[in-house]
N, C-alpha and C positions, 0 to 999 in steps of 0.2 A: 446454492447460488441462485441470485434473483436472472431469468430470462427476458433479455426486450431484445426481440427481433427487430423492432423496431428504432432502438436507441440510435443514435448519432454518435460515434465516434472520432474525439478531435483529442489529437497527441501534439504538443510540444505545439498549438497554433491552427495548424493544419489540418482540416476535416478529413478523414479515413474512412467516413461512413459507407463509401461504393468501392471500400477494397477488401471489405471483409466479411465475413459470413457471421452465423450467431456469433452475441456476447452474452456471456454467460458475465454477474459481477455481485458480489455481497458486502455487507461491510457489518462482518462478527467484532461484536462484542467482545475484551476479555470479561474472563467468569471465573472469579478467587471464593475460594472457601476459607471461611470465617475461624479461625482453629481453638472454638471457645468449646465450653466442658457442654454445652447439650444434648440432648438425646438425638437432635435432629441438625441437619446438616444447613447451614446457614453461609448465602451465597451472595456477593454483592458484583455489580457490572463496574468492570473497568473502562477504558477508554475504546471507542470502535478503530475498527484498523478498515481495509479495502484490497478485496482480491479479483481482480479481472481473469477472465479464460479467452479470447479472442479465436476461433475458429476461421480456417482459409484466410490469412492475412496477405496481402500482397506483399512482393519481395519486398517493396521499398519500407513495411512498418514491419515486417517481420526480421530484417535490417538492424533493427534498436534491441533487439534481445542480445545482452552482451552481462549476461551472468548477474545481474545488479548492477553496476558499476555505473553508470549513468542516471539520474535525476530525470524524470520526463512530466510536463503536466498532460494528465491525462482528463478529458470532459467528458461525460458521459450526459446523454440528451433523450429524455423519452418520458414522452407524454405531461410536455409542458412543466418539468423537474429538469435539476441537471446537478450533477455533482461533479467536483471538479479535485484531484488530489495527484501529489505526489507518488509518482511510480515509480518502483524498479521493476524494468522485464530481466527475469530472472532466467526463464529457460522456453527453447522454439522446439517442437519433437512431428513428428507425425507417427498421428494415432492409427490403430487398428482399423481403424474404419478409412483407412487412405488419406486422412483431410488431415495438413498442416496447420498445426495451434500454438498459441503462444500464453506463457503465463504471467503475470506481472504481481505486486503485490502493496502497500500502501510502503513511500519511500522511507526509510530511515534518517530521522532527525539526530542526530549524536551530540549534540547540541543543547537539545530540549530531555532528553536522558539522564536516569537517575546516574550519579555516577558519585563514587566514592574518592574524597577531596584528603587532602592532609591538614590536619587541624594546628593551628599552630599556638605555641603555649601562650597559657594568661598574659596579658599586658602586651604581647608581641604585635607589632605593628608591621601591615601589608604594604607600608608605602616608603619609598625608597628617603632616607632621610639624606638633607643638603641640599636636593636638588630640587 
């Protein structure tokens, strides 16, 4: 995970930069292997995702951890860059070292998903005839 002590954190609007400690945040790649007959293992990049770790968050952002279940834009601000994405905060814990963290991760589009449709026979028409 990429570290900016320095970054600006703004959730759903609202700047959280002075309620929280490091943010730790990355945006991996997926990574498919190619399942052709070669000797050698051939890998192509799929689409990046987005993973926040927020360290010591105040009650009031540590508040929106509610398993996924909520849509949040989340901004991220440092050194004149900023990215801006879709989050579920998934889970709030406190860690070994005493300090309460939260984890988030890029939001779920269900929408934009491959998803498997029912095909309907030759010649069949999708539109309601008469009307």
């Amino acid at each position: 995970m990429a570290n900016a002590a320095d970054a600006r954190v703004i959730v759903d609007g609202t700047d959280h930069t002075d309620e929280v400690g490091p943010v730790e945040f990355h945006t991996p790649f997926a990574v498919h292997e190619v399942p052709d007959d070669e000797p050698w293992t051939n890998r192509v990049l799929g689409p990046s995702s987005f993973t926040i770790l927020i360290s010591a968050p105040s009650d009031r952002l540590y508040a929106l951890v509610d398993g996924g279940e909520t849509t949040h834009e989340v901004k991220l601000i440092a050194a004149d860059y900023s990215i801006t994405r879709p989050t579920h905060f998934h889970k709030g814990w406190v860690g070994a070292d005493g300090v309460r963290k939260m984890f988030g991760s890029l939001a779920v589009n269900r929408e934009r998903e491959a998803k498997w449709v029912q095909e309907l026979p030759a010649g069949a028409s999708t539109a309601t005839e008469g009307n």
